[in-house]
C-alpha positions in Angstrom: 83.1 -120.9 38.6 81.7 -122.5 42.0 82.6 -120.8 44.7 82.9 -123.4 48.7 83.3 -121.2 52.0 83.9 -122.9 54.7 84.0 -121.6 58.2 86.2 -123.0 60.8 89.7 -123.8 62.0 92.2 -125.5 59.7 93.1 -127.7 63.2 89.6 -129.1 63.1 89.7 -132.7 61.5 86.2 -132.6 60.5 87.4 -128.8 58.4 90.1 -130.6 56.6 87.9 -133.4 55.7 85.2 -130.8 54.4 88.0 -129.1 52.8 89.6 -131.9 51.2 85.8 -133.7 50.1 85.4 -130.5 47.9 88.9 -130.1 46.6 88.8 -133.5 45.7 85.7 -133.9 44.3 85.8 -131.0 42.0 88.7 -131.6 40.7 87.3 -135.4 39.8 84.4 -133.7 38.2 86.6 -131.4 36.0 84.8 -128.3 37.4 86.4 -124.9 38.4 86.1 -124.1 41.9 87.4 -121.3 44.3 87.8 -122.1 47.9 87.6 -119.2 50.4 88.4 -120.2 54.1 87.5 -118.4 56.8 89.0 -118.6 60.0 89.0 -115.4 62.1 87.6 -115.3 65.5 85.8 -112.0 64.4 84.3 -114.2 61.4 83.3 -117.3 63.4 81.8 -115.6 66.2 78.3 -114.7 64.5 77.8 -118.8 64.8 77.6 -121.3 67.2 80.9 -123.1 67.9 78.6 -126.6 67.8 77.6 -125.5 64.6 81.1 -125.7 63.2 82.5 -126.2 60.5 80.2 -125.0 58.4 80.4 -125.6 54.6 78.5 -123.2 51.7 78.8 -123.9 48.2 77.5 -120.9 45.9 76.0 -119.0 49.3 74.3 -121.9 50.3 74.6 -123.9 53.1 75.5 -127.6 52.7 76.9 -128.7 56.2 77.4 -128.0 59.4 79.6 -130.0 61.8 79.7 -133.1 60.1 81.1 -133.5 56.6 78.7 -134.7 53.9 78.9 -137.9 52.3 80.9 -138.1 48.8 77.7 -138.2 46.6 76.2 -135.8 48.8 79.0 -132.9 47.7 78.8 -134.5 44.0 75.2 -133.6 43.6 75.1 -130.9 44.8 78.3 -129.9 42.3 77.2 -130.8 39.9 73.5 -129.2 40.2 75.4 -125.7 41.0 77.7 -125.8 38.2 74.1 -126.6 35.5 
């Protein structure tokens, strides 16, 4: 099972669009995925707030502030989940 962290506020636009990429894109791809959120202050401190949101899929990083493009997120799915 993949596992997506993202770090960040559910308010942010650019979260939900980070949020909803992965959802989506797993789910199109048939693959199991777990998504863990965090967004405590105690949590999100340890970063910069420009660096935010941040997204990790499997531990590693994939983006920070902006939301990756669509074939971005499926590649790198897809290469986690081989």
């Amino acid at each position: 099972m993949l596992t997506a962290t993202l770090y960040g506020t559910s308010s942010c636009r650019r979260y939900q669009k980070m949020h909803k990429l992965v959802l989506d894109e797993a789910a199109r791809l048939n693959l199991p995925i777990q998504v863990n959120e965090i967004s405590e202050t105690a949590e999100l401190v340890q970063f910069s707030p420009l660096s935010l949101p941040r997204l990790y899929i499997n531990g590693n990083l994939v983006a920070t502030q902006n939301p990756p493009k669509v074939e971005q997120i499926t590649k790198i799915l897809e290469q986690e989940n081989a």
